[in-house]
PDB file as gemmi writes it, atoms N, CA and C in Angstrom:
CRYST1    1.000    1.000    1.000  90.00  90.00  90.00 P 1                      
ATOM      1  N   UNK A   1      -5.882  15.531  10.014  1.00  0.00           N  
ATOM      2  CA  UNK A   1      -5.348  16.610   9.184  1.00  0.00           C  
ATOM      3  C   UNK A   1      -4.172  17.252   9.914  1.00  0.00           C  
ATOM      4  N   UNK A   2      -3.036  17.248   9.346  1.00  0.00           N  
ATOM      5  CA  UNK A   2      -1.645  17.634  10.135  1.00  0.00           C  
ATOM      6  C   UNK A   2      -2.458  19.533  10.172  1.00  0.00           C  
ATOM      7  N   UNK A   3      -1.224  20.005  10.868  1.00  0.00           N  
ATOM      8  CA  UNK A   3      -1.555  21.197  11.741  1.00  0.00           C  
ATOM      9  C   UNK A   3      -0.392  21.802  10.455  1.00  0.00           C  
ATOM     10  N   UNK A   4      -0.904  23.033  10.224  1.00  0.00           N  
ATOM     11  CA  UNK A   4       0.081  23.816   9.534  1.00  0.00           C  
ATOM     12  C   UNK A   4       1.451  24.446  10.119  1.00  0.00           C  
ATOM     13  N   UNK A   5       1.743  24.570   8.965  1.00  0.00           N  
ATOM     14  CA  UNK A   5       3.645  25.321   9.295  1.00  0.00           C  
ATOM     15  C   UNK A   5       3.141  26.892   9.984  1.00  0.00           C  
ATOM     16  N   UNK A   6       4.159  27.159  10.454  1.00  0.00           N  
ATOM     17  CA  UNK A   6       3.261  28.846  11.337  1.00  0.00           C  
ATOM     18  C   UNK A   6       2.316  28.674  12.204  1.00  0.00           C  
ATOM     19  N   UNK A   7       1.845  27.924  12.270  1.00  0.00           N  
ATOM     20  CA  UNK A   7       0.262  27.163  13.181  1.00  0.00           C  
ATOM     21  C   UNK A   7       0.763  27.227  14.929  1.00  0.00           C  
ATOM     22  N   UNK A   8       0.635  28.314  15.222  1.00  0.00           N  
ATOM     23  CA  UNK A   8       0.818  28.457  16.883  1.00  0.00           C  
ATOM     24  C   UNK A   8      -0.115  27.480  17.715  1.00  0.00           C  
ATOM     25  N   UNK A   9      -0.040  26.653  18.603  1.00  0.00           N  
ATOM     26  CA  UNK A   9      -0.493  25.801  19.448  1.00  0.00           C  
ATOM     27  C   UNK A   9      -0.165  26.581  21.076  1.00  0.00           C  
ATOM     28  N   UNK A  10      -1.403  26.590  21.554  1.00  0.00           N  
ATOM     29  CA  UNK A  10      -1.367  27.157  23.321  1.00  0.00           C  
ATOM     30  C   UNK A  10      -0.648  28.465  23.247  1.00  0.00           C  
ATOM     31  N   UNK A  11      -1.019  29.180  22.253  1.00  0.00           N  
ATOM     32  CA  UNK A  11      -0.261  30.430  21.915  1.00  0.00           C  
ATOM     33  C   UNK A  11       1.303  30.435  22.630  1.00  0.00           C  
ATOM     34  N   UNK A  12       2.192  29.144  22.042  1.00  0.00           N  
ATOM     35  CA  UNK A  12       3.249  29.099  22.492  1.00  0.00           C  
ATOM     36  C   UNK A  12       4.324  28.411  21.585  1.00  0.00           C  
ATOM     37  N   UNK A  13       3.642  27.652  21.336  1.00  0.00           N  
ATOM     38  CA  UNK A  13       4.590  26.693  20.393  1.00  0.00           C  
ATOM     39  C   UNK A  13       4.470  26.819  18.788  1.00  0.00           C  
ATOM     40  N   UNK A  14       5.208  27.478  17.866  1.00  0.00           N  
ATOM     41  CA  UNK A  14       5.160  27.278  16.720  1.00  0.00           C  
ATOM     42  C   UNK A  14       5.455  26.352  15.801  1.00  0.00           C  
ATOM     43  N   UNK A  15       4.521  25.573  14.768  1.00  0.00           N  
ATOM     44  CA  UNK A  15       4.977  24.513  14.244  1.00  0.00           C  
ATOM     45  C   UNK A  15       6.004  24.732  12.810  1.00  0.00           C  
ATOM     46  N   UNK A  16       7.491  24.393  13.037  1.00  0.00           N  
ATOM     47  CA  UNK A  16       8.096  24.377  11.925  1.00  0.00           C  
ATOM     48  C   UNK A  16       7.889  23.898  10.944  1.00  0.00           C  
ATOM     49  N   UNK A  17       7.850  22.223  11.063  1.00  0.00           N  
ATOM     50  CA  UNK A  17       7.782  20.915  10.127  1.00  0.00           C  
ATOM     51  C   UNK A  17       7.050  19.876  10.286  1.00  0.00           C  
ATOM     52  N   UNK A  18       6.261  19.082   9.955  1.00  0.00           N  
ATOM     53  CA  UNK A  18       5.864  17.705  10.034  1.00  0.00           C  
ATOM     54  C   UNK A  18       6.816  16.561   9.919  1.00  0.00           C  
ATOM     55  N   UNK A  19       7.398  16.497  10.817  1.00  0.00           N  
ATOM     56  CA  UNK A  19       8.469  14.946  10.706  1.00  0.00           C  
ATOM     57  C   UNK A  19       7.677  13.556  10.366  1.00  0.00           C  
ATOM     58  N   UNK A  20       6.578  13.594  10.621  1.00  0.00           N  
ATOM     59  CA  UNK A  20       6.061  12.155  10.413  1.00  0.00           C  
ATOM     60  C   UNK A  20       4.609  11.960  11.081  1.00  0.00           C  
ATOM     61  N   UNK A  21       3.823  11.119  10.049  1.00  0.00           N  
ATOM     62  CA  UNK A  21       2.435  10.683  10.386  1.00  0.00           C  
ATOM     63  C   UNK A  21       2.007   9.315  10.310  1.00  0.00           C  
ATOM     64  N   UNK A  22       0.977   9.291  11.286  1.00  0.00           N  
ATOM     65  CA  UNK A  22       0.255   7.878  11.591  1.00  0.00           C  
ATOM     66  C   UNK A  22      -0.932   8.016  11.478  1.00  0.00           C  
ATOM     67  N   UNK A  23      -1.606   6.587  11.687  1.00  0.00           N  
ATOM     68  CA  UNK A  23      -2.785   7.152  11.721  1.00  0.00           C  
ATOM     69  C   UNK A  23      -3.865   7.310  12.939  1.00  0.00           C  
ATOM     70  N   UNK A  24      -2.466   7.335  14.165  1.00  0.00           N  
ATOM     71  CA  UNK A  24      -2.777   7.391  15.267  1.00  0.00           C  
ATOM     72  C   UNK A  24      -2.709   9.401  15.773  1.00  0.00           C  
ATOM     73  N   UNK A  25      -2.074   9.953  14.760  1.00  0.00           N  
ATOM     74  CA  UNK A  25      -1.498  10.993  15.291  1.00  0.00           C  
ATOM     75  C   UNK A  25      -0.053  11.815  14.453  1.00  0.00           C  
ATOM     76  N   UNK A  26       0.939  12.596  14.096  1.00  0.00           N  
ATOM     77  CA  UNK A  26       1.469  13.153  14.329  1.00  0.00           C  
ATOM     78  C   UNK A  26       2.961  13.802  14.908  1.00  0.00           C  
ATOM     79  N   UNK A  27       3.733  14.104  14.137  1.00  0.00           N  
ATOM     80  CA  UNK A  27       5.212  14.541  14.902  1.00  0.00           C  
ATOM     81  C   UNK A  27       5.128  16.123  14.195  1.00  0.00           C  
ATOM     82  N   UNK A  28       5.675  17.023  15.270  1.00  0.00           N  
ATOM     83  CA  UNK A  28       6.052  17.810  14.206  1.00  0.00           C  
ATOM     84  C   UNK A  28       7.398  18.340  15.071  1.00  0.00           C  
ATOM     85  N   UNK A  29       8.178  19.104  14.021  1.00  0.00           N  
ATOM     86  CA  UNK A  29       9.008  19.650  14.769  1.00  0.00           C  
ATOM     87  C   UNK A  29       8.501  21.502  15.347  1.00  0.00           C  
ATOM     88  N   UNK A  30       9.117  22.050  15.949  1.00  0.00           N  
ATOM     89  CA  UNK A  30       8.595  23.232  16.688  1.00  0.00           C  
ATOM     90  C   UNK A  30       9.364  24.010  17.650  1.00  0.00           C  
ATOM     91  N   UNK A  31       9.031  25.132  17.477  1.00  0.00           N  
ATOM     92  CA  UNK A  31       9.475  26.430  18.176  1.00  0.00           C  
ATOM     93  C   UNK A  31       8.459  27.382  19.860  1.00  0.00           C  
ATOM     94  N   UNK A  32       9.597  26.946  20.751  1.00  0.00           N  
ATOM     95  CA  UNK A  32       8.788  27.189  22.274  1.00  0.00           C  
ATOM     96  C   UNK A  32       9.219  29.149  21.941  1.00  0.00           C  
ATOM     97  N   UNK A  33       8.034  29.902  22.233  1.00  0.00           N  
ATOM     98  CA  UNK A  33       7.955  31.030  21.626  1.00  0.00           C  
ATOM     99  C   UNK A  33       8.594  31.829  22.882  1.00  0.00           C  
ATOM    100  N   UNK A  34       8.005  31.194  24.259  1.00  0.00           N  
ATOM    101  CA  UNK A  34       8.578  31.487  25.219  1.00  0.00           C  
ATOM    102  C   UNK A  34      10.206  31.493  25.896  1.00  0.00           C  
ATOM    103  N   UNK A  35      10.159  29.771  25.642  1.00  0.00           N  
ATOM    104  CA  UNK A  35      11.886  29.401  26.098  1.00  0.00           C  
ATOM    105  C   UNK A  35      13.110  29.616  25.171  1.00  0.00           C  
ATOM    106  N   UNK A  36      12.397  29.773  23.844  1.00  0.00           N  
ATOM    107  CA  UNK A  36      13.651  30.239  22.581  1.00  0.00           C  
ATOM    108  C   UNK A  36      13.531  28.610  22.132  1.00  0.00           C  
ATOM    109  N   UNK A  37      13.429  27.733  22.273  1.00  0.00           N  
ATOM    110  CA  UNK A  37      14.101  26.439  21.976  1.00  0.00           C  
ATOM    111  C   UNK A  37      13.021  25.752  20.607  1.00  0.00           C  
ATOM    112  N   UNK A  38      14.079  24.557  20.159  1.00  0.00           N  
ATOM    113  CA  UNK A  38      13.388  24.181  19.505  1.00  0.00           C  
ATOM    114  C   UNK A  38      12.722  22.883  19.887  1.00  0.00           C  
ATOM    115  N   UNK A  39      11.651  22.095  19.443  1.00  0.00           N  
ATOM    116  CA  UNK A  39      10.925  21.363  20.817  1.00  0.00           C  
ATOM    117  C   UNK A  39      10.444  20.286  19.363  1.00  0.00           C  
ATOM    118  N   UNK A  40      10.219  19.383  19.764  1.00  0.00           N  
ATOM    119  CA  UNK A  40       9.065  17.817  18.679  1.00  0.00           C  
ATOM    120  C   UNK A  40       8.013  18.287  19.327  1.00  0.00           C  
ATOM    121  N   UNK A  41       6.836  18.094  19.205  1.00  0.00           N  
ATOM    122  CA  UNK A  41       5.271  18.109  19.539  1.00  0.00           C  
ATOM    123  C   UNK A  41       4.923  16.883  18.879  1.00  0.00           C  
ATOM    124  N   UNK A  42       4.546  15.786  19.571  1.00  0.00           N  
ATOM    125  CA  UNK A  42       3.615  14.612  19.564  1.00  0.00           C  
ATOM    126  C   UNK A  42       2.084  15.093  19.659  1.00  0.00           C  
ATOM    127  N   UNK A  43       1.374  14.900  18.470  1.00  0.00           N  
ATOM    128  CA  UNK A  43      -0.031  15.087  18.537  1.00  0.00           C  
ATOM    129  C   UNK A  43      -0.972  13.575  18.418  1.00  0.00           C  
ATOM    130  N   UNK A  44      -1.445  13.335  19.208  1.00  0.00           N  
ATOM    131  CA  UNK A  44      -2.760  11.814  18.943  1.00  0.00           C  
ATOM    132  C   UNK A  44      -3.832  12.427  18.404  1.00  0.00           C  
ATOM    133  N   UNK A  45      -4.424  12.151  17.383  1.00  0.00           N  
ATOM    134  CA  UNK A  45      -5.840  12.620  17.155  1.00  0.00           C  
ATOM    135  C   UNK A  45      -6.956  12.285  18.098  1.00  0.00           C  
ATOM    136  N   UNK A  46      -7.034  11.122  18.867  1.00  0.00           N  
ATOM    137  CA  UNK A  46      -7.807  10.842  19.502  1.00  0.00           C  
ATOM    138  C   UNK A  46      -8.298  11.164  20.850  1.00  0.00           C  
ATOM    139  N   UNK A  47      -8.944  11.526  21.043  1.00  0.00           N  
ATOM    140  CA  UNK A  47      -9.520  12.433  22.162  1.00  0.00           C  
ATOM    141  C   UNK A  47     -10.971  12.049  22.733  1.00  0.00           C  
ATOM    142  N   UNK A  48     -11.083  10.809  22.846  1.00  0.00           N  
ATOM    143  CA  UNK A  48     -12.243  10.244  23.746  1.00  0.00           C  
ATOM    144  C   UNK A  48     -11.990  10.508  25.020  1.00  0.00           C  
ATOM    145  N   UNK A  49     -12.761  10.607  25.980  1.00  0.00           N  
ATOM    146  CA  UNK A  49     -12.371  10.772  27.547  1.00  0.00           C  
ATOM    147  C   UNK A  49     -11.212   9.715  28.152  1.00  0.00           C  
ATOM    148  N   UNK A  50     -11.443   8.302  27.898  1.00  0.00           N  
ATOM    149  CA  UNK A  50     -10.928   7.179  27.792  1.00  0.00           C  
ATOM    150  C   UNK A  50      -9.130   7.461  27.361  1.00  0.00           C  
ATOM    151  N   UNK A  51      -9.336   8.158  25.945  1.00  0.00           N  
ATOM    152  CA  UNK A  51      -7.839   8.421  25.680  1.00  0.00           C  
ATOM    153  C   UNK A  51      -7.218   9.691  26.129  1.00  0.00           C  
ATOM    154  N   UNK A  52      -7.962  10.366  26.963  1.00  0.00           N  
ATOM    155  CA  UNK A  52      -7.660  11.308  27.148  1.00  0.00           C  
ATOM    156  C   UNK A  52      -6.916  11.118  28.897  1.00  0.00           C  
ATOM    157  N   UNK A  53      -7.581  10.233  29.218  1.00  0.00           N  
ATOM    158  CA  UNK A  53      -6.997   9.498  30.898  1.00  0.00           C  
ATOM    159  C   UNK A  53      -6.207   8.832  30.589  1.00  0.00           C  
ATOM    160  N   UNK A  54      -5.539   7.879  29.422  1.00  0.00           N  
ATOM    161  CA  UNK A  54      -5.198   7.168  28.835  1.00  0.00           C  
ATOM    162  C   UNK A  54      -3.605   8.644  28.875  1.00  0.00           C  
ATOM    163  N   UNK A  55      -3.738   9.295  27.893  1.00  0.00           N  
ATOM    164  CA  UNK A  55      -2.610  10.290  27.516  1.00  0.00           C  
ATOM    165  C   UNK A  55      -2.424  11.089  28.705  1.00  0.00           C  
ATOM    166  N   UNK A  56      -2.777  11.453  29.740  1.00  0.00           N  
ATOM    167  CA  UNK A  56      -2.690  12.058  31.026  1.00  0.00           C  
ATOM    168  C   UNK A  56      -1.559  11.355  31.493  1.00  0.00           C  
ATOM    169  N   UNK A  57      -1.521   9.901  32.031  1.00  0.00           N  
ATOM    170  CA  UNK A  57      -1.030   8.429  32.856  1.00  0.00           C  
ATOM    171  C   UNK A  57       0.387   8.886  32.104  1.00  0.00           C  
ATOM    172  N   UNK A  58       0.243   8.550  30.552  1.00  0.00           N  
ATOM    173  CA  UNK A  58       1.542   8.396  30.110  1.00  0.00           C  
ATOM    174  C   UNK A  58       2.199   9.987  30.109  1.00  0.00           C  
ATOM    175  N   UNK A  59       1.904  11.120  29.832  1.00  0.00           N  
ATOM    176  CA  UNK A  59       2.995  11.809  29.658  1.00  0.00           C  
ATOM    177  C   UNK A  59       3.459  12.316  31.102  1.00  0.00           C  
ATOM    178  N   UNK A  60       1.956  12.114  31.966  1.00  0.00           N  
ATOM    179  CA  UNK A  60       2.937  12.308  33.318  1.00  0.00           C  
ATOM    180  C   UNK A  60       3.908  11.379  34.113  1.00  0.00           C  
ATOM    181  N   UNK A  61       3.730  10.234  33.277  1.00  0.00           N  
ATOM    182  CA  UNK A  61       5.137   9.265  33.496  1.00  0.00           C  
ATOM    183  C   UNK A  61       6.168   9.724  32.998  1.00  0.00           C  
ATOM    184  N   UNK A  62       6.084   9.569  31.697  1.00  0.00           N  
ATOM    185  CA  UNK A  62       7.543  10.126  30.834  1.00  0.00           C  
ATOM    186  C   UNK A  62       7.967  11.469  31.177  1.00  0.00           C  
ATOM    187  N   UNK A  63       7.444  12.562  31.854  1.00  0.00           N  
ATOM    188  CA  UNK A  63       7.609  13.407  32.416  1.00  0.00           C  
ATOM    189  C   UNK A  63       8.490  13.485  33.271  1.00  0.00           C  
ATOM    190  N   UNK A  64       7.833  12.266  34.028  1.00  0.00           N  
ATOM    191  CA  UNK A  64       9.045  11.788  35.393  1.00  0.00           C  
ATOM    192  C   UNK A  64      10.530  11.375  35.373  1.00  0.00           C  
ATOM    193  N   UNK A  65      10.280  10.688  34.072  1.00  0.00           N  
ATOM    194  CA  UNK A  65      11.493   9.886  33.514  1.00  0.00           C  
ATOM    195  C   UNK A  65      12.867  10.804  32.886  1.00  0.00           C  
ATOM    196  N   UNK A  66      14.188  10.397  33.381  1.00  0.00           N  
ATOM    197  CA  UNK A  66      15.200  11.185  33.530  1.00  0.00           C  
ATOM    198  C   UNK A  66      15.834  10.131  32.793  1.00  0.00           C  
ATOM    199  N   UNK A  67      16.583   9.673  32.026  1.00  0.00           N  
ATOM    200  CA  UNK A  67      17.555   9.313  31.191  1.00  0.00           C  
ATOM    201  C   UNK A  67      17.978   9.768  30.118  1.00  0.00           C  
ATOM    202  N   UNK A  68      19.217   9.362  29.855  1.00  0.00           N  
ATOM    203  CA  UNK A  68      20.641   9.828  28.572  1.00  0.00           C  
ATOM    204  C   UNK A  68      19.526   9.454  27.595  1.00  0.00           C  
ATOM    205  N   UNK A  69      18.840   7.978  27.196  1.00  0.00           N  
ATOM    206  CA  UNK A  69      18.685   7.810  25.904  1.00  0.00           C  
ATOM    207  C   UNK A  69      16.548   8.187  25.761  1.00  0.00           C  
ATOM    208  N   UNK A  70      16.679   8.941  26.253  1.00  0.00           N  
ATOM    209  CA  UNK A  70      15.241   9.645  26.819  1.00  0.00           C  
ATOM    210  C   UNK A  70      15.062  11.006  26.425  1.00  0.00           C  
ATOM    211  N   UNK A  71      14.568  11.612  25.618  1.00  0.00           N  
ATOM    212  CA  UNK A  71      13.692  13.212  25.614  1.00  0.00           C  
ATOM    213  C   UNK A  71      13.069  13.356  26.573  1.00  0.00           C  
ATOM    214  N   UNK A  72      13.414  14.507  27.153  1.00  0.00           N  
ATOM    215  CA  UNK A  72      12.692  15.628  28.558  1.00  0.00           C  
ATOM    216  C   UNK A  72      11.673  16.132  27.531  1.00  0.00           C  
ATOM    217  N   UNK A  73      10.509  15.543  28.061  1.00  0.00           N  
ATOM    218  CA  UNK A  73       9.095  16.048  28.590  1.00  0.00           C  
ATOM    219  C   UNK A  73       8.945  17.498  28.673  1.00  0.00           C  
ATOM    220  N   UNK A  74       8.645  18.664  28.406  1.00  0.00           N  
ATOM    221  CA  UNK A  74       8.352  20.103  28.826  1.00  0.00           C  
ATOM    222  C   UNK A  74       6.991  20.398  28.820  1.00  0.00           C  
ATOM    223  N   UNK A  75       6.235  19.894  28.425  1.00  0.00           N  
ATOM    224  CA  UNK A  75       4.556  20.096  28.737  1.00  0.00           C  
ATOM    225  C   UNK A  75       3.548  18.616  27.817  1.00  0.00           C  
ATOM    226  N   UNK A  76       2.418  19.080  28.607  1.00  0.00           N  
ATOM    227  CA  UNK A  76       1.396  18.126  27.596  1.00  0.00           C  
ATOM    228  C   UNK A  76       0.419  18.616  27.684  1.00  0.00           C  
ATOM    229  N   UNK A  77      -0.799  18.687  27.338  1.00  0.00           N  
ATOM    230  CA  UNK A  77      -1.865  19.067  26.848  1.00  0.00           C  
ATOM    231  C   UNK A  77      -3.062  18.659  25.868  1.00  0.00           C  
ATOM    232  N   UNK A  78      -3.815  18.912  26.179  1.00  0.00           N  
ATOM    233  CA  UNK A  78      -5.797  18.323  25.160  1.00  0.00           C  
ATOM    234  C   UNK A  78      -6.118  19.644  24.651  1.00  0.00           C  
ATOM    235  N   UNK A  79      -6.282  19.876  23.728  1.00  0.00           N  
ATOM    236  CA  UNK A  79      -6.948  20.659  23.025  1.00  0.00           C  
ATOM    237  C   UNK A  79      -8.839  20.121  22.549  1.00  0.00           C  
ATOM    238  N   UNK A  80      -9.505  20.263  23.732  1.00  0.00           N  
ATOM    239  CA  UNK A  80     -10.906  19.791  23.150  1.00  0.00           C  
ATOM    240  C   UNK A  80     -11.117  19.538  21.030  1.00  0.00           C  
ATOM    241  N   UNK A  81     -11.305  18.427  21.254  1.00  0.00           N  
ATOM    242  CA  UNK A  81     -12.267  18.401  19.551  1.00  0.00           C  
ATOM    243  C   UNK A  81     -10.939  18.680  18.701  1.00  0.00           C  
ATOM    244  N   UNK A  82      -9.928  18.666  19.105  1.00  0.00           N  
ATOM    245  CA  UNK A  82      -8.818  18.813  18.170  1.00  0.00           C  
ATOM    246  C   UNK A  82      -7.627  17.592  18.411  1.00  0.00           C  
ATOM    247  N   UNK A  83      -7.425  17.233  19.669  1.00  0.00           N  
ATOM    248  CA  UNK A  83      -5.744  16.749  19.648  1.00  0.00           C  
ATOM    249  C   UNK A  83      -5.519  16.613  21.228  1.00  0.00           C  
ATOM    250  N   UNK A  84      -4.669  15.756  21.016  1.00  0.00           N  
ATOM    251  CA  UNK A  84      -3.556  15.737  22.940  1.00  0.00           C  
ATOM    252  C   UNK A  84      -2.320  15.995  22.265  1.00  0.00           C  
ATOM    253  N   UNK A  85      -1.635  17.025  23.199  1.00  0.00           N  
ATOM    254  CA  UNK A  85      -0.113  16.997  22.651  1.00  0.00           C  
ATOM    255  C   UNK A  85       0.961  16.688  24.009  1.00  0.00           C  
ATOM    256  N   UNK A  86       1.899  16.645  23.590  1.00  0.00           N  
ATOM    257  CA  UNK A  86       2.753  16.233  24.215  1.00  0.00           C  
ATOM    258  C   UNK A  86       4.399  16.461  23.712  1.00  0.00           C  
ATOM    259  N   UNK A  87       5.012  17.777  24.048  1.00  0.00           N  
ATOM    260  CA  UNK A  87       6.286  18.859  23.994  1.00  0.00           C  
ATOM    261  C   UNK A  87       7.524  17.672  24.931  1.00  0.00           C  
ATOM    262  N   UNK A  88       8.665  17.726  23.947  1.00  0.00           N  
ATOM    263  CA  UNK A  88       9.169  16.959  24.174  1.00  0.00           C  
ATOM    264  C   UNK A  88      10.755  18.148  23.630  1.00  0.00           C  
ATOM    265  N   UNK A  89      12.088  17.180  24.477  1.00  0.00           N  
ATOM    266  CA  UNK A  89      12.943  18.056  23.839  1.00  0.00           C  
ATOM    267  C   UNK A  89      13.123  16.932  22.391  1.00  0.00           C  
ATOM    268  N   UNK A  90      13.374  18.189  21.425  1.00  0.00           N  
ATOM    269  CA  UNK A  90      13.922  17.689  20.250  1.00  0.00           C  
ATOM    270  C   UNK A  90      15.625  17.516  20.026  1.00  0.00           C  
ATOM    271  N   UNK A  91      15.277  16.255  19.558  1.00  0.00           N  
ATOM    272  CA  UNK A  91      16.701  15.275  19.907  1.00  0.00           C  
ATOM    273  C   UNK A  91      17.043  15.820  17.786  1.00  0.00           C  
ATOM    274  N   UNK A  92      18.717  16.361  17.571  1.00  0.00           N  
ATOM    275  CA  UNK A  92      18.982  16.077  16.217  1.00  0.00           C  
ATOM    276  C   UNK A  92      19.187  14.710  15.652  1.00  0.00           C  
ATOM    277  N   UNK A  93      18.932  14.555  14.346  1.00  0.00           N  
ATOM    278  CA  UNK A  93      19.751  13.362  13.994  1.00  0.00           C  
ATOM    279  C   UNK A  93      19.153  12.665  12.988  1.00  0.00           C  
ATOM    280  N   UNK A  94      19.747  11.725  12.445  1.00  0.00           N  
ATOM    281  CA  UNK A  94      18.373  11.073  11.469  1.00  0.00           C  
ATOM    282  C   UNK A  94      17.405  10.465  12.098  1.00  0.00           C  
ATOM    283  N   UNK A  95      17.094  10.277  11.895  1.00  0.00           N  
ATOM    284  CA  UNK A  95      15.436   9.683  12.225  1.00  0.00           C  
ATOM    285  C   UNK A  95      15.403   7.788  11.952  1.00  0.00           C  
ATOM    286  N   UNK A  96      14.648   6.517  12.429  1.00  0.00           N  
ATOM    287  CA  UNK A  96      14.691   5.757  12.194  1.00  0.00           C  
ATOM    288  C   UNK A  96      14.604   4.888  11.208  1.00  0.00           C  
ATOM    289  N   UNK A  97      13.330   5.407   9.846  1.00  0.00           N  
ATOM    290  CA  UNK A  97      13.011   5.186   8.957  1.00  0.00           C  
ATOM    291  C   UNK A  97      14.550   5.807   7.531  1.00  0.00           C  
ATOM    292  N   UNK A  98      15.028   6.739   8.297  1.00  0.00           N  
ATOM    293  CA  UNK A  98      16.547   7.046   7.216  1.00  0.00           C  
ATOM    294  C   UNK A  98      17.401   5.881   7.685  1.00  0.00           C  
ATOM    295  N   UNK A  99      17.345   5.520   8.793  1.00  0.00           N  
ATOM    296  CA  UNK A  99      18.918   4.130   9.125  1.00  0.00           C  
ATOM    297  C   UNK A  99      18.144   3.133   8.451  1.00  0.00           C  
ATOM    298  N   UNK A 100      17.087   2.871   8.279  1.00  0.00           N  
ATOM    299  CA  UNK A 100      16.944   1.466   7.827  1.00  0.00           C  
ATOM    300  C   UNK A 100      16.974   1.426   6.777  1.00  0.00           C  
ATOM    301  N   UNK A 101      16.470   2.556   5.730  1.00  0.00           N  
ATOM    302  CA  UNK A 101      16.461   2.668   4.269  1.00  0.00           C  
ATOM    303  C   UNK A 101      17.925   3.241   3.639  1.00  0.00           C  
ATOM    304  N   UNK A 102      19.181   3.237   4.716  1.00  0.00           N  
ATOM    305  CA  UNK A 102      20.195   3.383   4.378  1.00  0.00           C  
ATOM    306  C   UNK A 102      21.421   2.425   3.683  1.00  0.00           C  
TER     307      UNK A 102                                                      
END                                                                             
């Protein structure tokens, strides 16, 4: 079940928009309440312990990761019984599914 518009996450991040769903998880776009900025939030629904060591590995990689054609990482997080997220900078532009159906 996507997360609502207004829907504060870690009493920090406000969710603007839903950019896109799977049925793995989640995009939304979003507002850092703290830094002023506007931010994507990657949500996985899945939250077994397994995926939860699983989503740890990766965002503290991509975290690490510094490149031009790369989004900076700004936090990640598990929300027990709800979600893993993962705050990313939000890049403008169309999106992949608009170039191909263009």
């Amino acid at each position: 079940m996507p997360l609502a518009i207004d829907f504060v996450l870690k009493e920090r991040y406000r969710i603007l928009a839903l950019l896109g769903q799977g049925g793995f998880g989640a995009v939304y776009s979003g507002f850092d309440q703290n830094l002023k900025r506007k931010v994507a939030i990657k949500e996985n629904f899945h939250s077994t312990p397994e995926a939860a060591k699983q989503f740890e590995r990766e965002a503290t990689l991509l975290a690490s990761l510094r490149h031009a054609n790369l989004p900076t990482v700004f936090d990640h997080f598990i929300i027990p019984g709800q979600g893993q997220y993962l705050v990313m900078e939000f890049v403008e532009g169309e999106d992949l599914q608009q170039m191909i159906s263009a």
